[in-house]
C-alpha positions, 0 to 999 in steps of 0.5 A: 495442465489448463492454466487458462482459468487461473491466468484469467481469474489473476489477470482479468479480462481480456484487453483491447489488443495493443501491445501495451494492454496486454503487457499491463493485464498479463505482463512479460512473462505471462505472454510468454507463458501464453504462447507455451515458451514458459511454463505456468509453474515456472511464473508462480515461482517467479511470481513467489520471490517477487512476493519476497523481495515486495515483503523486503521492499516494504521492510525498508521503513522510511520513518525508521531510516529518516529519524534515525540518519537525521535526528538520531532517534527512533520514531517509534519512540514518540507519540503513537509509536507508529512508524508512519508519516502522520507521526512523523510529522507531528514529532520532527516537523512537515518536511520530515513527514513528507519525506516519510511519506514519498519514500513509502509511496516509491517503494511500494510504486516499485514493487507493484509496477514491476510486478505488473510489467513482469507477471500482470494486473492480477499478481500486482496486487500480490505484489502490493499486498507482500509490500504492505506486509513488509511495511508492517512488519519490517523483518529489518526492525523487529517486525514493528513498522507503519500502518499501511496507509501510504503503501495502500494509497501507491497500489491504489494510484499506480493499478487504478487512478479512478479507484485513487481519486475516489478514495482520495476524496472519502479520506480528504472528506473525513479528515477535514470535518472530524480533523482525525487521519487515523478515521480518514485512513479506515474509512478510505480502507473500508471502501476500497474493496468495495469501490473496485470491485464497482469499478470491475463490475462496470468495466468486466462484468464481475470481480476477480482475485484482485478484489481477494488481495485488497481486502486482506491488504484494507483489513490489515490496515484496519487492524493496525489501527485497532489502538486508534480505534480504540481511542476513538471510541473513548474520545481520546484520539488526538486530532491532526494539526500540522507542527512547525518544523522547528518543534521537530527539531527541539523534540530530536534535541532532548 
């Protein structure tokens, strides 16, 4: 069987020749499968289970774990009901949201990062898709978890900083002037697709399957936000203000 096709269409386009370069775009087993040690068939079985473990990796929800081992409560209970950094933040306090958010930002940087080192660029973007399923649909907490956003954001950083920077500049952009995250987070979403694919064109000449992986990935975060939308729509969507830490702990007290 002629793998060359799939190979090309999942890891991109050809590298510059070093080591490194071509580690990144068709990683470990993939030049191994290159140079006819492994089969083509055999990677995709690998590249399956990583798909699994991404999906557990993304199940371990940090809001859940941090309200539960620290305030012995369960965030899902407050506010939206979203177990994310953003809710977080406005029921425990600042350093209780950031911890949120670091440990959604490592879990998903390990998955992809590994996923590239193993398997390529292309299967990456695999690999951060599963994990953003994980994160919102936790199979360890009745398949309720967060919005993605966090998860998105490590993908974006870790597979193509230029992409991240841009994305980082629409999402600071819309939560300074309208003060809502929720809208900062779709309208980053909505122009992730779109800014690699521009990013791929310029550097290869045309799109590939990763730009198929991140919009299903930038979809699932705009439906996960169907109740903000909503809100926003209704102008009832509550604007983000930072909570002092002390409120968080009343808030776990009662």
């Amino acid at each position: 069987m002629d793998t060359s096709v799939v190979t090309e269409a999942l890891t991109g386009a050809s590298s510059s020749g070093s080591f490194l370069s071509e580690l990144l775009y068709k990683g470990g087993i993939g030049l191994l499968v290159e140079q006819g040690k492994l089969s083509f068939s055999f990677e995709l079985i690998l590249v399956l289970l990583w798909g699994v473990v991404s999906y557990l990796l993304g199940s371990i929800n940090f809001a859940v774990v941090i309200s539960r081992l620290r305030f012995h409560d369960d965030i899902r209970n407050h506010g939206s009901g979203n177990a994310g950094a953003t809710n977080m933040i406005r029921t425990y306090g600042k350093s209780a949201g950031v911890m949120t958010f670091v440990g959604d930002l490592l879990k998903a940087i390990l998955s992809v990062m590994a996923a590239r080192l193993l398997f390529g660029d292309g299967f990456a973007y695999f690999a951060g898709l599963c994990c953003a399923l994980g994160h919102a649909f936790p199979c360890f907490y009745h398949f309720k978890g967060g919005k993605c956003v966090a998860v998105t954001a490590a993908m974006a950083l870790v597979l193509e900083p230029l992409a991240f920077l841009i994305l980082l500049v629409i999402f600071l952009l819309m939560a300074g002037f309208t003060k809502y995250i929720s809208l900062a987070s779709i309208s980053a979403a909505l122009f992730y697709p779109l800014v690699l694919y521009n990013i791929m064109k310029s550097r290869f000449g045309s799109g590939d399957l990763r730009i198929l992986f991140v919009l299903v990935q930038c979809l699932l975060v705009v439906y996960l936000h169907r109740e903000n939308i909503k809100r926003l729509l209704e102008g009832k969507e509550s604007k983000f203000q930072w909570k002092k830490k002390s409120d968080g702990k009343n808030r776990a007290e009662k």
